[in-house]
Residue frames relative to the residue before (quaternion, step in Angstrom):
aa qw qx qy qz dx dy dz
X 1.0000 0.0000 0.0000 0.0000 0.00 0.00 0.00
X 0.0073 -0.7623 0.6403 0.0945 3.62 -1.04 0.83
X 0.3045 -0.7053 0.6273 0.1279 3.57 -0.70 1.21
X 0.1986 0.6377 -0.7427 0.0477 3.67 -1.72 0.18
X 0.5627 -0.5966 0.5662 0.0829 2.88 -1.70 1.66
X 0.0451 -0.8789 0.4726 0.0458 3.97 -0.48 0.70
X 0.7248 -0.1416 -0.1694 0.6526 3.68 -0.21 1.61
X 0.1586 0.6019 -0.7076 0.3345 2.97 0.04 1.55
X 0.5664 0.5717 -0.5209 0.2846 3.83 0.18 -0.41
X 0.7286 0.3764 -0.3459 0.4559 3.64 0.72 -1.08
X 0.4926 0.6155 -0.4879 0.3749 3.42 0.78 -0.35
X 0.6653 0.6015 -0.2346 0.3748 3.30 0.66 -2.26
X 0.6152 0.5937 -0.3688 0.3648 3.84 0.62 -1.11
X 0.7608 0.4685 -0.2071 0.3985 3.26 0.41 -1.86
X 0.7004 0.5069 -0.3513 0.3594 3.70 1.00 -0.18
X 0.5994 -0.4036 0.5144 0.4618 3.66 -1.57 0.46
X 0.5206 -0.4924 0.6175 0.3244 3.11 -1.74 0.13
X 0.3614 0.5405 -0.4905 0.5802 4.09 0.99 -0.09
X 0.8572 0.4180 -0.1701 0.2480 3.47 -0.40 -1.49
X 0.5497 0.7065 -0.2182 0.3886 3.14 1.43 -0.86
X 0.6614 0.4461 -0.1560 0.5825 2.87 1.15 -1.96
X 0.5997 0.5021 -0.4445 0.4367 3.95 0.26 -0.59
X 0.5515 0.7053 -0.2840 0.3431 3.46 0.68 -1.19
X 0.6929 0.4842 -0.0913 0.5264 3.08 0.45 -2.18
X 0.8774 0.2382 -0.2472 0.3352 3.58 -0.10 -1.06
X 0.3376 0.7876 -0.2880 0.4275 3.39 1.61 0.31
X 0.6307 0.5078 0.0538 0.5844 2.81 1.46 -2.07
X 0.7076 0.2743 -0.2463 0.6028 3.87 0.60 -0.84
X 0.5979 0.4606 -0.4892 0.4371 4.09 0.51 0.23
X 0.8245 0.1335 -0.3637 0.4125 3.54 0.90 -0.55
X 0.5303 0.4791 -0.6574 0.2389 2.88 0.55 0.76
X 0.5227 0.5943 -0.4387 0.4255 3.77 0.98 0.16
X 0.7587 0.3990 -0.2357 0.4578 3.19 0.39 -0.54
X 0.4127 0.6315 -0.3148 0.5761 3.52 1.72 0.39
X 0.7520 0.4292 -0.1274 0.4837 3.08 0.68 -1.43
X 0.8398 0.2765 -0.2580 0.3896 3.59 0.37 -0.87
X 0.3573 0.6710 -0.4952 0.4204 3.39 1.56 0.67
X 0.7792 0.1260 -0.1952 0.5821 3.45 0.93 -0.33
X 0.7995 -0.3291 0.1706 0.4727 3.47 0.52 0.94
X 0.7696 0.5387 -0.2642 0.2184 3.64 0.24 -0.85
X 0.1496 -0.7943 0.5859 0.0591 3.86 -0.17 0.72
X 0.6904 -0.5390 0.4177 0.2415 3.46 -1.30 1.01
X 0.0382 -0.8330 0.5207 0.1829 3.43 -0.60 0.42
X 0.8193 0.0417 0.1152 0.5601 3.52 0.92 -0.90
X 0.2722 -0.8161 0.4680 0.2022 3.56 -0.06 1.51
X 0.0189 -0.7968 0.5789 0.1720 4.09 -0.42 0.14
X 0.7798 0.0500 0.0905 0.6174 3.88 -0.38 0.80
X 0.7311 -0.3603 0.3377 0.4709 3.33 -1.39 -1.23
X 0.6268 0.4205 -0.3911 0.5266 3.80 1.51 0.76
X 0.4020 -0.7132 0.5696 0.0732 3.28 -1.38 0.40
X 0.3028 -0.6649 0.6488 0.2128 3.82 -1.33 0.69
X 0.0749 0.7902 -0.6011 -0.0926 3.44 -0.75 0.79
X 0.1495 -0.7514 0.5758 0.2853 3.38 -1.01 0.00
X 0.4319 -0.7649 0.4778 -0.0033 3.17 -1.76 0.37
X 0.6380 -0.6000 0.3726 0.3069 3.60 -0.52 0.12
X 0.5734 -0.1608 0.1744 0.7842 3.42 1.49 -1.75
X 0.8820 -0.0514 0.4340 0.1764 3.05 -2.14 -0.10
X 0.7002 0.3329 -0.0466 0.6298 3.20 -0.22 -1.48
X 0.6660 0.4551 -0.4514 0.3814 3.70 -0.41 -1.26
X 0.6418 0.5906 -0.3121 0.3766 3.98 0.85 -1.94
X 0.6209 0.6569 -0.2709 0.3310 3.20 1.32 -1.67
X 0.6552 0.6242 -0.1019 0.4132 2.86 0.34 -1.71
X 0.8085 0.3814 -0.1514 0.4218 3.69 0.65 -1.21
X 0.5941 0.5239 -0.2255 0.5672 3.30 1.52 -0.72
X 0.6655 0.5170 -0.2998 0.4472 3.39 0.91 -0.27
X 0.6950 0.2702 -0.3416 0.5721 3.31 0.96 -0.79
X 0.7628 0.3814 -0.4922 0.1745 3.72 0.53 -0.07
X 0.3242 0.6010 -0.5833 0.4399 3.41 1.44 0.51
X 0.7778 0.4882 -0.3294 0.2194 3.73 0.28 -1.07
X 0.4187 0.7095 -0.1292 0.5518 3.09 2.23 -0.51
X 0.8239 0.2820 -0.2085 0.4451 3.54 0.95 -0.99
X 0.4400 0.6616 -0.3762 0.4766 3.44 1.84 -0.37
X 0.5825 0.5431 -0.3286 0.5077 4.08 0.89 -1.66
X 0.5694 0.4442 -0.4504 0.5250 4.17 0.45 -1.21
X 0.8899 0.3604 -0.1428 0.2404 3.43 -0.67 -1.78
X 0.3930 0.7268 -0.4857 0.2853 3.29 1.19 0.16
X 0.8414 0.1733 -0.2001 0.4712 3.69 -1.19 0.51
X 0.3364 0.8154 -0.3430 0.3229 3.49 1.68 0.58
X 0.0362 -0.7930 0.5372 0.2849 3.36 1.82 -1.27
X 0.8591 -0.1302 0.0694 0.4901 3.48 -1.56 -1.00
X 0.6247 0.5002 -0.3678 0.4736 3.99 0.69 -0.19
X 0.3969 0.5359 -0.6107 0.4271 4.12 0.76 0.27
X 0.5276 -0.6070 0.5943 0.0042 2.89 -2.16 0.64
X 0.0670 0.8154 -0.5651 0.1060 3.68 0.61 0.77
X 0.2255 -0.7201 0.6479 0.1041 3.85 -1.14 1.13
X 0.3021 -0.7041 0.6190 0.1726 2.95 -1.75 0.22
X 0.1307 -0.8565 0.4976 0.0413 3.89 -0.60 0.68
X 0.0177 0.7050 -0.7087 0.0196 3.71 -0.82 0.77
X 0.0829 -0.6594 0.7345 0.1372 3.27 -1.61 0.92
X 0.1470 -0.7047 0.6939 0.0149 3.21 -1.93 0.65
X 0.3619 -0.7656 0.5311 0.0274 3.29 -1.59 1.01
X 0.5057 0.5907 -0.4574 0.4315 3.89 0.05 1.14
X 0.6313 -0.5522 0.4153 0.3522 3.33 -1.51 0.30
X 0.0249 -0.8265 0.5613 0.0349 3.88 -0.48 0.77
X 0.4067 -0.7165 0.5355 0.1857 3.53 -1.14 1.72
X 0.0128 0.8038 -0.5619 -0.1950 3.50 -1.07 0.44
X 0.0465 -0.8540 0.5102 -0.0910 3.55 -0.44 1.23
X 0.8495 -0.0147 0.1353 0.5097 3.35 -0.95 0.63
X 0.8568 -0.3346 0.1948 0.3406 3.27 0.74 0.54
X 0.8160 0.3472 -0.0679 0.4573 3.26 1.64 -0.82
X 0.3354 -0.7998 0.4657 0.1759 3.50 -0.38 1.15
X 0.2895 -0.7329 0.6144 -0.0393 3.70 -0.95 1.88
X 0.6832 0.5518 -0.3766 0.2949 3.10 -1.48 0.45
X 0.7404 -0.5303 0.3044 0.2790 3.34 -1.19 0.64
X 0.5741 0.6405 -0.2574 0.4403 3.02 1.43 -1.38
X 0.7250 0.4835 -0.2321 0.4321 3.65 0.76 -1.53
X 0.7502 0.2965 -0.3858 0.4478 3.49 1.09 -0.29
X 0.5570 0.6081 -0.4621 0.3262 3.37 0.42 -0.06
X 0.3676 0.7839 -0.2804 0.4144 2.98 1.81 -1.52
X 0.8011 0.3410 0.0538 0.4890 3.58 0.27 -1.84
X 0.4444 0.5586 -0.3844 0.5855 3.96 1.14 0.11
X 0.8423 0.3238 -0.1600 0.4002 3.15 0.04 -1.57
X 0.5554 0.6115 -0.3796 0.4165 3.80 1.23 -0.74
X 0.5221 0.6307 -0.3351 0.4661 3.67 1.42 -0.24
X 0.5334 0.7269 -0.2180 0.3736 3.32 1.60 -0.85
X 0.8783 0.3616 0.0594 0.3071 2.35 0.28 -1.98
X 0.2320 -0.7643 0.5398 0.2658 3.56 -0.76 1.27
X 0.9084 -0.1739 0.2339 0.2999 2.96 -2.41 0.07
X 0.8207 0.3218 -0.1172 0.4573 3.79 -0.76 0.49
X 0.7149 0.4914 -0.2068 0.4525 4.15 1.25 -1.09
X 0.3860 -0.6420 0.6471 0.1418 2.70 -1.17 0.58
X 0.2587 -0.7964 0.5457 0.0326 3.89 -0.34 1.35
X 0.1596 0.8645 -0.4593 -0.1270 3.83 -0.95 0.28
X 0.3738 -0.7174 0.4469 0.3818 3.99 -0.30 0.45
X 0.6518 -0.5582 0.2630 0.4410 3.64 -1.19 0.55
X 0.8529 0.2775 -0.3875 0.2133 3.09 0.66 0.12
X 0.5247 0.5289 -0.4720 0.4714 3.14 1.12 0.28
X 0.4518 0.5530 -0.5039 0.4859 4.06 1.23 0.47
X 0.6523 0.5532 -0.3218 0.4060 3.56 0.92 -1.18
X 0.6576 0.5957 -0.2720 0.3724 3.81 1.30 -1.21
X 0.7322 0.5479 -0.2708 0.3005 3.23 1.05 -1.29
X 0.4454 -0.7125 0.4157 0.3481 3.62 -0.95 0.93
X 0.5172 -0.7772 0.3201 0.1614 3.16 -0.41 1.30
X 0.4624 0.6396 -0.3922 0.4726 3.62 1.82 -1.07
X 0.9097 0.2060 -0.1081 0.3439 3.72 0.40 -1.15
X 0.6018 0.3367 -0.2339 0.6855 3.92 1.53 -0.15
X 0.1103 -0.6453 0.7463 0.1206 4.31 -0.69 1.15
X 0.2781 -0.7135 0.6423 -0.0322 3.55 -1.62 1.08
X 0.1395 0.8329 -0.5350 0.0230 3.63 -0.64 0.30
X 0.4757 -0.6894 0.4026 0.3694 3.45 -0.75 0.98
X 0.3886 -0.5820 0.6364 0.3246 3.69 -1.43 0.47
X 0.6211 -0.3052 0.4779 0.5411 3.60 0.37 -1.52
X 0.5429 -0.6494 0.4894 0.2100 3.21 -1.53 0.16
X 0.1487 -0.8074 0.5704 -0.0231 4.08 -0.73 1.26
X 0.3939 -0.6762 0.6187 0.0695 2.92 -1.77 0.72
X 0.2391 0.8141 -0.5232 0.0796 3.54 0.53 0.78
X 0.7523 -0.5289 0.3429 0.1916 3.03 -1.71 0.74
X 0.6691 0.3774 -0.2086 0.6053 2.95 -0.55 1.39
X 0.7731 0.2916 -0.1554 0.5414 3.45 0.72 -0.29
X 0.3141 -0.8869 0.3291 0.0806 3.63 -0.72 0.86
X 0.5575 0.6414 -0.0304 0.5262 2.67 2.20 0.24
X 0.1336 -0.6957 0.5698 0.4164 4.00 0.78 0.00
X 0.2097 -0.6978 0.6754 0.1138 3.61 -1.93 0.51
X 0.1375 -0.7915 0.4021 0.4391 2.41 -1.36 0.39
X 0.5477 -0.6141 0.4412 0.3581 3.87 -0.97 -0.52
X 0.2292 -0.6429 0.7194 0.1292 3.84 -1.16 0.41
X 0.1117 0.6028 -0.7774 -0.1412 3.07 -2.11 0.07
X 0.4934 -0.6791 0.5208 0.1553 3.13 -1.55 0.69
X 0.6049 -0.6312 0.4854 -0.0023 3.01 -1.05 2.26
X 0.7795 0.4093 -0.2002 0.4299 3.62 -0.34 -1.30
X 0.3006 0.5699 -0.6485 0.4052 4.34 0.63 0.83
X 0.0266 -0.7367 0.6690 -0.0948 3.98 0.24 1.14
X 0.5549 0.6186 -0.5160 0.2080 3.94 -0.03 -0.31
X 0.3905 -0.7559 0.4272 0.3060 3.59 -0.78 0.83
X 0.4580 0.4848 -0.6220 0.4102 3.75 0.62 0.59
X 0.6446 0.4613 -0.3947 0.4646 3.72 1.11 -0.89
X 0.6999 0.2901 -0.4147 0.5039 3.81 0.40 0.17
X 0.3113 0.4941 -0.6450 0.4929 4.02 0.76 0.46
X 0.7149 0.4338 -0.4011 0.3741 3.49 -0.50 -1.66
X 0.9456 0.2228 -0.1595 0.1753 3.30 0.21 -1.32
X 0.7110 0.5557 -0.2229 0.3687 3.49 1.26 -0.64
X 0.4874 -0.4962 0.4431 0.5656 4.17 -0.59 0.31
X 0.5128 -0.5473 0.5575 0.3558 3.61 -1.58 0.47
X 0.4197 0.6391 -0.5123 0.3910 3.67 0.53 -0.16
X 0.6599 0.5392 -0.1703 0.4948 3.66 1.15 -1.43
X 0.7781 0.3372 -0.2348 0.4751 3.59 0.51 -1.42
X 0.5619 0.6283 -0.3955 0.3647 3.36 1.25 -0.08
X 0.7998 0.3566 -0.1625 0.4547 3.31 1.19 -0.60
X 0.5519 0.4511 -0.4628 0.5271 3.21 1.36 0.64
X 0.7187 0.2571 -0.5082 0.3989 3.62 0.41 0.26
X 0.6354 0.4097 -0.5794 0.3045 3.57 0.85 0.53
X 0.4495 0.5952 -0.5044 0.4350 3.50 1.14 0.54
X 0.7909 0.2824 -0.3800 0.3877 3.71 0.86 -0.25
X 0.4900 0.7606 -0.3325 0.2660 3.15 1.48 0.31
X 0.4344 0.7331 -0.0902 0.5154 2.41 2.34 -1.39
X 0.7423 0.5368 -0.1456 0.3738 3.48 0.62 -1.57
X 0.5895 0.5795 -0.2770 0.4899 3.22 1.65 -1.35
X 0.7728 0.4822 -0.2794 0.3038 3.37 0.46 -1.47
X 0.7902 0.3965 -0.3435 0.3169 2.91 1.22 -0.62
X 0.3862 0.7075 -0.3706 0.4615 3.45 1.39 -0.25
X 0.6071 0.5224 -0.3368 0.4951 3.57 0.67 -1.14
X 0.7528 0.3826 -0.2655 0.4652 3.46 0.34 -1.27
X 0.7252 0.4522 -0.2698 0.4435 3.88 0.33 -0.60
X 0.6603 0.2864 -0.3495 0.5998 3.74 1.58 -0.12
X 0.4467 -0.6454 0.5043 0.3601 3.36 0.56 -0.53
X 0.2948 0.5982 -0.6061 0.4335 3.71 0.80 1.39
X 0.2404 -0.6991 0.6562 0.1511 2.28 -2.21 0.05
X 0.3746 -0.5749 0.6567 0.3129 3.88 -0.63 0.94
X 0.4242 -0.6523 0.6275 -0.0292 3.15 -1.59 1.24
X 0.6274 -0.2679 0.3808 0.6242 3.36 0.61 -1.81
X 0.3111 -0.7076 0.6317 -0.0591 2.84 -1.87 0.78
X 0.0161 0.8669 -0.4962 -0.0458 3.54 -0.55 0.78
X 0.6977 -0.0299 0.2215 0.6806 3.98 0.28 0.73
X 0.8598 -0.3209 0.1294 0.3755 3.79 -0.98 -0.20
X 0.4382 0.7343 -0.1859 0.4841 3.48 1.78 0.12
X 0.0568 -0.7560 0.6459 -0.0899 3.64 -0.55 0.77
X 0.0968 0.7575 -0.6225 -0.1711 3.31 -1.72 0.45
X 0.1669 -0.8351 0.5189 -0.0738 3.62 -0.22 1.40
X 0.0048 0.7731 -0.6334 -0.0319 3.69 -0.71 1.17
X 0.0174 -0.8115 0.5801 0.0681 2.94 -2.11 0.39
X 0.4617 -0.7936 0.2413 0.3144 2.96 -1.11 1.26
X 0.6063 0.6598 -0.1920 0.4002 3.41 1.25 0.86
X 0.1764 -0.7771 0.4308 0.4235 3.80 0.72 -0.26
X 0.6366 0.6132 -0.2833 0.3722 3.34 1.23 -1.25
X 0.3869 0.7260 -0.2798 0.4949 3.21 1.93 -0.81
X 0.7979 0.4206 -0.0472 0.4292 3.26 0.22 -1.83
X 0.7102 0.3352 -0.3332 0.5219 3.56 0.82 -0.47
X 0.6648 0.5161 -0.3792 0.3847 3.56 0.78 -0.24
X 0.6182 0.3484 -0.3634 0.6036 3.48 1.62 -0.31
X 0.6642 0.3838 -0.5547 0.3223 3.71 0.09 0.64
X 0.2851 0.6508 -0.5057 0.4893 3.34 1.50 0.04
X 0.7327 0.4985 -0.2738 0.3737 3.37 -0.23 -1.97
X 0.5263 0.7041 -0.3113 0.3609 3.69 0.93 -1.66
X 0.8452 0.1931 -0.0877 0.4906 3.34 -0.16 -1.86
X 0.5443 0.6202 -0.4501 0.3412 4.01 0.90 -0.38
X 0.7184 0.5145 -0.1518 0.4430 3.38 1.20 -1.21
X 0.5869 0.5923 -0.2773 0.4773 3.57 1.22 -1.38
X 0.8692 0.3173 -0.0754 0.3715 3.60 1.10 -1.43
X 0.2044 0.8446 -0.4691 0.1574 3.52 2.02 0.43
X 0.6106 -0.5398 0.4327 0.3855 3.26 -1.11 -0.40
X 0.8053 0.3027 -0.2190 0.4602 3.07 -0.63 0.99
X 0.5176 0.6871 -0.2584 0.4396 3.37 1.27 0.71
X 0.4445 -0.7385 0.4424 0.2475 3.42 0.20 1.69
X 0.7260 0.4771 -0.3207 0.3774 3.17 0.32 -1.95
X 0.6972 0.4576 -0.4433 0.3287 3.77 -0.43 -0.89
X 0.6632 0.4642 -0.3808 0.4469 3.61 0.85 -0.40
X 0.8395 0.2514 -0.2346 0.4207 3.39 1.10 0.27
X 0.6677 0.1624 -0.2717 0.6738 3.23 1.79 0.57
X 0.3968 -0.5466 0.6946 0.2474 3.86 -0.94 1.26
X 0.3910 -0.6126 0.6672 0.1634 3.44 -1.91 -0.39
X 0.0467 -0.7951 0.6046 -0.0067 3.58 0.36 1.02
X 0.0048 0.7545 -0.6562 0.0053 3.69 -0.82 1.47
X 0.1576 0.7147 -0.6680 -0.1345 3.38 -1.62 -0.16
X 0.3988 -0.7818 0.4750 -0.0640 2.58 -1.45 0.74
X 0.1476 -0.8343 0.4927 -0.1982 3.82 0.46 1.74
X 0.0729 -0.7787 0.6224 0.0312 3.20 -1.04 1.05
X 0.3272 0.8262 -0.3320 0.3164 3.81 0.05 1.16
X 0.6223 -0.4916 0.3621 0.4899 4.18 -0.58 -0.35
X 0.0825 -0.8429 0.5267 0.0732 3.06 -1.10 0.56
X 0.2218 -0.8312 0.5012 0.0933 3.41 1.03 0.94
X 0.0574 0.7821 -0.6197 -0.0304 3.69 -1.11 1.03
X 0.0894 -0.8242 0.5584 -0.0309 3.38 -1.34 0.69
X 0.7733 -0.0253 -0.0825 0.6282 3.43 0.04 1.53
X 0.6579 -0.2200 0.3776 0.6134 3.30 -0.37 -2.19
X 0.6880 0.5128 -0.3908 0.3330 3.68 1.11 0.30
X 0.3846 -0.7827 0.4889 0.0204 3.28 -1.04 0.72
X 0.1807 0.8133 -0.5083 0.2181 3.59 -0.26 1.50
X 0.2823 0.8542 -0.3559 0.2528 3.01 -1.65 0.38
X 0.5528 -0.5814 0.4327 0.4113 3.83 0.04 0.82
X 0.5725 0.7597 -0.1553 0.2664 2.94 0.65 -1.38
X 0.6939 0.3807 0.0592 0.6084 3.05 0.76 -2.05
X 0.6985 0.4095 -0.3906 0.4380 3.38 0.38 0.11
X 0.5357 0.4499 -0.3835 0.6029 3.60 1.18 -0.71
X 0.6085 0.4438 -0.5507 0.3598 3.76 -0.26 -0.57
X 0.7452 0.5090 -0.3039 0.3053 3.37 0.37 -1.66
X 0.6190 0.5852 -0.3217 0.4134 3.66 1.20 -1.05
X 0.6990 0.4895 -0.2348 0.4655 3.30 1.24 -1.42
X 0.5321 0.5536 -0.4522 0.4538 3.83 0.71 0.10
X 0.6930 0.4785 -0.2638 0.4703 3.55 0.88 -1.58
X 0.2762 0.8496 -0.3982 0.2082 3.87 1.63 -0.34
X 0.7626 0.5243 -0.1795 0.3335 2.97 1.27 -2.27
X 0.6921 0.5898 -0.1837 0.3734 3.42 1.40 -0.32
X 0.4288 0.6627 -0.0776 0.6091 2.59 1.98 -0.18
X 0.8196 0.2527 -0.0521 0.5115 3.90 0.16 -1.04
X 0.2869 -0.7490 0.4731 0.3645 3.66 -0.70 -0.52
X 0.3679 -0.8125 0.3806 -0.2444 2.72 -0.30 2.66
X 0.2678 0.7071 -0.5908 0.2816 3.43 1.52 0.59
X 0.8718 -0.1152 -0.2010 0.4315 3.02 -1.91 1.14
X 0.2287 0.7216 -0.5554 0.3442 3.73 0.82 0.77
X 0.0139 -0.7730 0.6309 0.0645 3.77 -0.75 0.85
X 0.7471 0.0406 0.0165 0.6633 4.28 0.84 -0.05
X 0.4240 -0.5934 0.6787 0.0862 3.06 -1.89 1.07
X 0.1123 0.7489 -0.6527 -0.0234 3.78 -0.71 0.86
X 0.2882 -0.6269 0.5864 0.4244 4.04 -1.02 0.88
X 0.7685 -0.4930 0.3139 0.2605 3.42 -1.75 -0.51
X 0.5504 0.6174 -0.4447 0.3437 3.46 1.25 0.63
X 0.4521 0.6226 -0.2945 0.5668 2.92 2.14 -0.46
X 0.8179 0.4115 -0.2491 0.3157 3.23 0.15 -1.24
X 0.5257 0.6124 -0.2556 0.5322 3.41 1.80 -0.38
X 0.4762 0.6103 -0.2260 0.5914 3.58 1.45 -1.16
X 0.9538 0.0298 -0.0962 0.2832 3.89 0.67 -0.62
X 0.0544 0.8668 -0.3974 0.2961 2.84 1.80 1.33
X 0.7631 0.0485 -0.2769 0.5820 3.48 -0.50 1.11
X 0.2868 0.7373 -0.5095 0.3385 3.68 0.50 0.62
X 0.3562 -0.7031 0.4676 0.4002 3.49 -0.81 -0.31
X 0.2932 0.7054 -0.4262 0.4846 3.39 1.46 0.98
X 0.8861 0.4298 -0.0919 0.1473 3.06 0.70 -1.19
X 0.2436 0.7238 -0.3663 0.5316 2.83 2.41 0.79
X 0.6892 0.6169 -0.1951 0.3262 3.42 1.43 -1.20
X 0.7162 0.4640 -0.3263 0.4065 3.51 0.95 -1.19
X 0.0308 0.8010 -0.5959 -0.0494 3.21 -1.92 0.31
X 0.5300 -0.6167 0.4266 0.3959 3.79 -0.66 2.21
X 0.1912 0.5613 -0.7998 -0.0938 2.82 -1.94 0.42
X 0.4370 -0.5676 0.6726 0.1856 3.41 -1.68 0.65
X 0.0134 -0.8296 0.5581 -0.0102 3.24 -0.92 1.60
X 0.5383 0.7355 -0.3765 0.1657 2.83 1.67 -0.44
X 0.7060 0.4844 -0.4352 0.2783 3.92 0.42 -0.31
X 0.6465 0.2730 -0.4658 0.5391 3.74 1.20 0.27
X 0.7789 0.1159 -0.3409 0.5134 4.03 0.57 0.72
X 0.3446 -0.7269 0.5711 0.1637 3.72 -0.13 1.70
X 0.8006 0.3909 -0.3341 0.3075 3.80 0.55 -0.47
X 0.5525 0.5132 -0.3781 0.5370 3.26 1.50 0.53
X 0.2627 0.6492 -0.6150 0.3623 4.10 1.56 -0.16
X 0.9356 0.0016 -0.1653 0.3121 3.76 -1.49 0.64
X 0.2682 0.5907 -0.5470 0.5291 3.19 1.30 1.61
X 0.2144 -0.6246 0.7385 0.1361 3.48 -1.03 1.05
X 0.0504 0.8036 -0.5928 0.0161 3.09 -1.44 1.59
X 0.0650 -0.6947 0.6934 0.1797 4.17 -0.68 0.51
X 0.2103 -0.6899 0.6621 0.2035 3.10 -1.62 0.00
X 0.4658 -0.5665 0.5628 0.3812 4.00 -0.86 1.00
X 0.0587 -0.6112 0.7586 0.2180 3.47 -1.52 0.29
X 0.6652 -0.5486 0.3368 0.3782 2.87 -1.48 0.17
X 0.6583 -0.3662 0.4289 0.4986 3.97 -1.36 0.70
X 0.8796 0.3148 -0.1565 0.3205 3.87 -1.08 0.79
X 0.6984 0.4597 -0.2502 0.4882 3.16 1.70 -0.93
X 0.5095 -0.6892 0.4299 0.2837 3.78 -1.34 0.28
């Protein structure tokens, strides 16, 4: 993987040299802590991007997605001064020596990063051919002639960037308007058929308690069954990231606080974090204890998020898979 920070220079100017450096190492923590959620560990910082390597494909995939989806959540409400990255993966064997990274991979890597605009996620044919298709969608861009190579290629980019700040940026508001009254829709009813109640809402975000878990796991069932019926535009452009927190919820007027409320929220962003195939909801372990002999509880499975989110490190987490999956 070769990351690169795009219009960042005018930003970079206008800052102290204090700020800068915060910035940067801000920026190089998540992307570490991106990466070694799914295995992958910096090899070679370049400027304000990095070379990482990886295990597989998919693993790169996977990580580059959530850290685009990660840097969009930061740079919101940023306007022309947000930070938007580009990403290219490559497949081959890469020497590291004395500092410098050899091999085909590393240049192509850097060919194709010319390619690729602001926000995408860029791939060479073979590291499109590697990726497990069930859980990363690929689509050709076109075929290039890049330097150095003697062959036209072609190129991939990765499809599956479902997060609704990525469909703000991109879709008419006519569109984003009617996916959140489809999940608004969804909420209310769910509430009413489990007996919850939606607390608050912020932008594409909901918080919905119950005085049950079984309650709660039957309405994230409902959640992702409905969100993902057939025939539903939205779900092809927005997943449903749930979690699921047993804990206090401390209320005040119309505001809403608490430890509590902060672990839920972390434990949702979890799924991006771990490796969340056929995963439909993050739940920590009073829940999942709360539903031990259940017919949930064939379903969950531990992951360790804590080294790409340090504030979730002694949070027992499972994720539901889906009904059928291993």
């Amino acid at each position: 993987m070769k990351t690169d920070l795009s219009g960042s220079t005018v930003r970079f100017r206008s800052l102290p040299g204090a700020d800068l450096t915060a910035l940067l190492s801000e920026h190089r923590a998540l992307i570490g802590r991106m990466a070694a959620a799914h295995g992958g560990r910096i090899v070679k910082p370049e400027g304000d991007g990095f070379f990482i390597c990886f295990p597989s494909v998919t693993a790169a995939a996977l990580a580059a997605m959530a850290m685009q989806e990660e840097l969009r959540v930061g740079e919101t409400g940023k306007g022309d001064r947000r930070l938007v990255m580009r990403i290219v993966l490559t497949l081959g064997d890469v020497l590291h020596e004395e500092g410098a990274l050899v091999g085909d991979a590393v240049v192509l890597a850097t060919r194709i990063e010319a390619l690729t605009p602001p926000g995408e996620i860029y791939l060479s044919a073979a590291a499109g051919m590697a990726v497990n298709k069930a859980e990363v969608r690929t689509a050709l861009v076109d075929v290039f002639t890049l330097k150095g190579f003697p062959n036209p290629l072609p190129v991939y980019r990765v499809e599956d960037l479902k997060g609704f700040s990525a469909t703000l940026e991109t879709a008419p508001m006519s569109e984003v308007e009617k996916i959140l009254d489809r999940l608004r829709e969804l909420v209310d009813r769910v509430c009413r058929d489990f007996d919850g109640v939606s607390r608050m809402s912020v932008g594409d975000s909901y918080c919905l308690t119950f005085a049950d878990p079984k309650l709660a796991l039957a309405a994230v069932e409902r959640l992702v069954e409905e969100w993902h019926a057939p025939g539903r535009p939205e779900a092809a452009r927005c997943s449903l990231g749930i979690g699921v927190h047993k804990g206090v919820l401390y209320a005040f007027r119309d505001f809403l606080h608490g430890p509590d409320l902060n672990i839920a929220t972390l434990v949702e962003r979890a799924l991006t974090l771990g490796p969340a195939r056929n995963a439909i909801a993050a739940v920590t372990g009073p829940v999942r204890r709360d539903l031990s002999g259940t017919e949930w509880d064939a379903r969950f499975r531990r992951v360790d998020v804590g080294p790409g989110e340090p504030r979730l490190k002694g949070i027992e987490i499972d994720f539901l898979v889906r009904r059928g999956a291993a």
